[in-house]
C-alpha positions in Angstrom: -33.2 51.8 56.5 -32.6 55.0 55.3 -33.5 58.0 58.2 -36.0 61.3 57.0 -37.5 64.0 58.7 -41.3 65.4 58.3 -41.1 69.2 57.0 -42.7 70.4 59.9 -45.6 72.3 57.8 -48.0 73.9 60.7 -45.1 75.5 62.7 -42.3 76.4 60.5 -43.9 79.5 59.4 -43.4 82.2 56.5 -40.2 83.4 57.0 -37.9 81.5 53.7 -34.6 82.0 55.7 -36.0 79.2 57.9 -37.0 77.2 55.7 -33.5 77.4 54.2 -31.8 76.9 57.3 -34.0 73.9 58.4 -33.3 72.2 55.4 -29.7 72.6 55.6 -29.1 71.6 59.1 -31.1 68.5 58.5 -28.8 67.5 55.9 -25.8 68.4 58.0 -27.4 65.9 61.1 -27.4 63.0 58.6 -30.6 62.5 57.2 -31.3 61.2 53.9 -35.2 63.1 53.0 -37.3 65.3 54.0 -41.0 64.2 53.3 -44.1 67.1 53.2 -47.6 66.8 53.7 -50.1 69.1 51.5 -53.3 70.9 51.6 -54.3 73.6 49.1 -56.6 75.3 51.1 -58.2 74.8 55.1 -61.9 75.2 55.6 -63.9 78.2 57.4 -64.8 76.2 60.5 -67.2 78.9 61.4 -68.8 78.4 57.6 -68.6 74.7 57.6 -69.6 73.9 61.4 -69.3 71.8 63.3 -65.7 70.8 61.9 -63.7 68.2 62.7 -60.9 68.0 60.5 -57.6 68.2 61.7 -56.4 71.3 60.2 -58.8 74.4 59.1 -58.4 77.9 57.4 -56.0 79.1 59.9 -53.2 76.2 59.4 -50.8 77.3 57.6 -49.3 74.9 54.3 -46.0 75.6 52.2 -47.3 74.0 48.4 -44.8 70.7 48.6 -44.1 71.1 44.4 -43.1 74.8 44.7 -41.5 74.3 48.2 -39.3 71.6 46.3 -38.3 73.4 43.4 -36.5 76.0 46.4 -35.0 73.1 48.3 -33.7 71.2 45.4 -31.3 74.6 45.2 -29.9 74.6 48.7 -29.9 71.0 49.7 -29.1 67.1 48.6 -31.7 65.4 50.2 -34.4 63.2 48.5 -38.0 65.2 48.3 -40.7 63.4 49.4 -44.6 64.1 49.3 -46.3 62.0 51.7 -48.7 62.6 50.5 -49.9 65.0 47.5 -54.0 64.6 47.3 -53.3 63.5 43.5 -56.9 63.3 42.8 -58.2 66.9 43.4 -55.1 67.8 41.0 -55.2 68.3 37.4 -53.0 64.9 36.3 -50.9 66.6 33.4 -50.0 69.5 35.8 -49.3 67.2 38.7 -47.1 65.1 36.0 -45.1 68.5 34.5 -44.8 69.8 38.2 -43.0 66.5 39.4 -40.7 66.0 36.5 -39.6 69.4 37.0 -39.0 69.0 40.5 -36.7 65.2 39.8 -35.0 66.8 37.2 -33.9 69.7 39.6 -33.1 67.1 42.1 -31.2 64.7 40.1 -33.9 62.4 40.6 -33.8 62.7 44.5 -37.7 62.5 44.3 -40.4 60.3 45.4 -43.8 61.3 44.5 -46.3 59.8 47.5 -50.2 60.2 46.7 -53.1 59.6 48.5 -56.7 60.7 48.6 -57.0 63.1 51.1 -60.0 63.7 53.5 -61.4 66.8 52.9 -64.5 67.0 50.8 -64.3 71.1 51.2 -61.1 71.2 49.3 -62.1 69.3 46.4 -64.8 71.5 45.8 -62.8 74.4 45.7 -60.4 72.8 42.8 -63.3 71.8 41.2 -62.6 67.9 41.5 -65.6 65.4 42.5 -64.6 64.0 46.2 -67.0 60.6 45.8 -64.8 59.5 42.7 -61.2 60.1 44.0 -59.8 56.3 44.4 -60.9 55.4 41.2 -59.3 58.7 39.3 -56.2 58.4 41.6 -55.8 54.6 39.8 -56.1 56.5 36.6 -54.0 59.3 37.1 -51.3 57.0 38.1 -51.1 55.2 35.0 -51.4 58.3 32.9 -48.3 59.9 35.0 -46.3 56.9 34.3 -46.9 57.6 30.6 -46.1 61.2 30.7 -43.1 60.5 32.0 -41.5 57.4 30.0 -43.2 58.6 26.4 -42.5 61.9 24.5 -45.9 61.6 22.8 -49.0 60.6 24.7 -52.6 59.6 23.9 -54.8 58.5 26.6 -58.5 58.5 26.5 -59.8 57.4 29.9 -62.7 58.2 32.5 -61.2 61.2 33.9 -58.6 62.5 31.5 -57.8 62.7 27.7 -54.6 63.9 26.2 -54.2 63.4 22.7 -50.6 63.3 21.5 -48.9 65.3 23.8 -46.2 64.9 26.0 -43.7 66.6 28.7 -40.5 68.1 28.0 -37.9 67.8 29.2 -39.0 64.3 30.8 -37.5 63.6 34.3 -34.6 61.7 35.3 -36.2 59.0 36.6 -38.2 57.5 33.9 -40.9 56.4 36.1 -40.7 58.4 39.1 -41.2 56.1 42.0 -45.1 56.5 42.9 -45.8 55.8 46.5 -49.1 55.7 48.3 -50.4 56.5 51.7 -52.8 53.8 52.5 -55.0 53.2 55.9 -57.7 51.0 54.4 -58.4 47.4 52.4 -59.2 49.1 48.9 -55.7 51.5 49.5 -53.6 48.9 50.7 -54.8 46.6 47.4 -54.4 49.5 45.1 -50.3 49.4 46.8 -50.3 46.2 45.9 -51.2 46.7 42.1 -50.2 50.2 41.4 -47.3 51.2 43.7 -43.6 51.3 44.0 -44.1 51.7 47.7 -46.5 52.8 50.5 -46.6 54.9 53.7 -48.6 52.8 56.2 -51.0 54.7 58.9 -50.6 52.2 60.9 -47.8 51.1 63.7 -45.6 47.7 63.6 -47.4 45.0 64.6 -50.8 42.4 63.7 -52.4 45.8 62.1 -49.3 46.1 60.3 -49.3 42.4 59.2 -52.7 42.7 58.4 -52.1 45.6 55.7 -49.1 43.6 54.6 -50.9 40.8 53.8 -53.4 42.7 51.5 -50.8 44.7 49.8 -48.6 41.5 49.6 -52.1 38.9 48.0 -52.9 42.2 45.7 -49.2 42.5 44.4 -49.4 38.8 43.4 -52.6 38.7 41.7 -51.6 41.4 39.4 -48.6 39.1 38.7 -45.9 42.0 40.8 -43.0 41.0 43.1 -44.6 42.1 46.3 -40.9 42.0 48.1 -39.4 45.0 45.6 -42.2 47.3 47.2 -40.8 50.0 50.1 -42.8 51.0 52.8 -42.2 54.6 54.6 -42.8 53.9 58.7 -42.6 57.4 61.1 -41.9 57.9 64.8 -43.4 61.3 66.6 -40.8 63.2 69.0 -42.3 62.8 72.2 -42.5 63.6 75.8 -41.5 59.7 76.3 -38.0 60.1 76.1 -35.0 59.2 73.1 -35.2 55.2 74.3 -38.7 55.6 72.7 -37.5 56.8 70.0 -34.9 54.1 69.2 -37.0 51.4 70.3 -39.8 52.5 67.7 -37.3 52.8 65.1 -36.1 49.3 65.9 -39.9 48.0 65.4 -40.0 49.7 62.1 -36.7 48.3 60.9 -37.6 44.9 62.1 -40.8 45.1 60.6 -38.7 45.5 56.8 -39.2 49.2 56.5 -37.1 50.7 53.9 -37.4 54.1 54.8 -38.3 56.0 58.4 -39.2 59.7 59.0 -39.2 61.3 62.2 -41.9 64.0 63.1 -41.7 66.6 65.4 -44.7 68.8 64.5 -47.0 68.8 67.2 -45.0 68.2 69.7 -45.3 72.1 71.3 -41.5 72.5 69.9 -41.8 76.3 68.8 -39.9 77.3 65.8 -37.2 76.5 63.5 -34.7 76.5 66.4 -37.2 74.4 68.5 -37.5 71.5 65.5 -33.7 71.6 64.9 -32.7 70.8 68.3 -35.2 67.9 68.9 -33.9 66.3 65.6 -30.5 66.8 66.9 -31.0 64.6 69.5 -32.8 62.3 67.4 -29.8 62.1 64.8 -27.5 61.2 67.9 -29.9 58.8 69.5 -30.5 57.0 66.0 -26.8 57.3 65.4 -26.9 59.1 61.7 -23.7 60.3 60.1 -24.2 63.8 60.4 
C-alpha cells in the first residue's frame, strides 16, 4: 500500500516558499504522493444565505493543475487530484492541462474526478450543475481519446471536437482516471469507467457495500473489477499515533492500494505545524524517509 499525504489546501497559505518546502520535506519523510482537493471559486455566504457548504469565499484554494506544474519541478512524488470537479471544466482544457502536467512528471500523475457539490460554482464557469454525472461519463471517454489519438473527432451530448488533438500527448497513454464516489450511481460509474476510486466511506459493511456495486458494475461491462485501486485516508487526530496505525491497518486489510493521510483541520497552524504531525505519522507508519 503505497503511503500519501493531502496537500493541506485551507491552511497552507500564499506564501510559495512553503509550498516548496512542504513538498520537499514530505518527499524526504517517505511518502510516495501528495493528493489535492479543488475549488475554483467559494460562495458569498452573506449573498447566498443560509450556507452550508463546507468551504465559502473566504477559504482559500491553490488551482491543483497549476500547483502541479510548480511541484513537478521541485519534487518526485506522484500528483494526485482527488478530486478535480471534471464536469464544470471545459474537457479539452482539462485533457491539455493534465497531459502537460504527466508529461512534466514523468507520468507521476493520477487524474481523480468527481462531481463536486456546489451548485454556485458551476454557475460561475458557466456549466449546468443538474447534468454533471452524465457529462462527467462523457468527458471521461473523450479524455481517454485525447490522450491515446493525435487526431480526434467526437460528436457527443456535451462536447464536439472535430479532428483535433493534443500535442505533445502525455506519457501515460491513458492517464489513470480515478473517481471519488459516495453514492450507488458513482460507485457503478467506478465500476464501468474507472481505473480506480477514492471511497467516502471507512473500512467496513459501508465499504463492502460500495465494493460490491463497483465490483457487479465492473463485471457487467465485461472489466476485471480486481485491477481497480481504491485511495483510503486517515485524519491526524487528537486520538493518538495507535489510531493512526490501527486505521491504516483497516485500510490495508480492506485491499487498499493506496492511503493518504490528512492533517487539515486538525488546528495544526502552518507549514511547520503540518510537517511535524506527518513526521510522526511517517515514523508511526514506518515509511522510508
Amino acid at each position: 500500500m503505497r503511503i500519501g499525504v493531502v496537500f493541506p489546501q485551507t491552511e497552507i497559505g500564499a506564501d510559495v516558499g512553503a509550498v516548496r518546502a512542504y513538498a520537499e520535506r514530505v518527499e524526504e519523510l517517505g511518502f510516495t504522493h501528495v493528493l489535492v482537493y479543488d475549488h475554483v471559486v467559494g460562495a458569498d455566504a452573506a449573498v447566498h444565505a443560509p450556507w452550508t457548504g463546507p468551504y465559502d469565499v473566504h477559504t482559500a484554494f491553490h488551482e491543483p493543475m497549476v500547483l502541479f506544474g510548480y511541484l513537478a519541478a521541485v519534487t518526485s512524488l506522484e500528483l494526485v487530484t482527488g478530486i478535480i470537479i471534471l464536469p464544470q471544466r471545459q474537457t479539452v482544457l482539462a485533457a491539455k492541462q493534465a497531459a502537460e502536467v504527466d508529461l512534466l512528471t514523468g507520468g507521476r500523475f493520477r487524474f481523480g474526478v468527481g462531481l463536486g457539490w456546489n451548485a454556485v460554482e458551476y454557475e460561475a464557469l458557466g456549466k449546468d450543475f443538474s447534468k454533471r454525472g452524465r457529462r462527467m461519463e462523457e468527458q471521461i471517454s473523450l479524455l481517454r481519446r485525447l490522450w491515446t489519438e493525435q487526431t480526434v473527432t467526437f460528436e457527443g451530448t456535451y462536447d464536439r471536437v472535430i479532428g483535433a488533438g493534443l500535442a505533445p500527448l502525455p506519457v501515460q497513454r491513458p492517464i489513470p482516471v480515478w473517481i471519488g464516489a459516495q453514492s450507488k450511481p458513482a460507485y457503478e460509474r467506478v465500476g464501468r469507467l474507472a481505473d480506480g476510486w477514492f471511497p467516502q466511506v471507512p473500512p467496513g459493511p459501508r465499504l463492502e457495500e460500495a465494493r460490491a456495486i463497483v465490483e457487479a458494475a465492473a463485471a457487467e461491462a465485461g472489466r476485471d473489477p480486481s485491477t481497480l485501486g481504491i485511495e483510503g485516508r486517515v485524519s491526524w487526530g487528537d486520538d493518538g499515533d495507535g489510531k493512526l496505525v490501527e486505521q491504516a491497518g483497516r485500510w490495508r486489510d480492506a485491499g487498499a492500494t493506496h492511503l493518504s493521510v490528512n492533517t487539515m483541520g486538525a488546528g495544526l497552524g502552518g507549514v511547520g505545524g503540518h510537517l511535524a504531525a506527518l513526521a510522526v505519522a511517517a515514523e508511526v507508519l514506518q515509511l522510508a524517509g
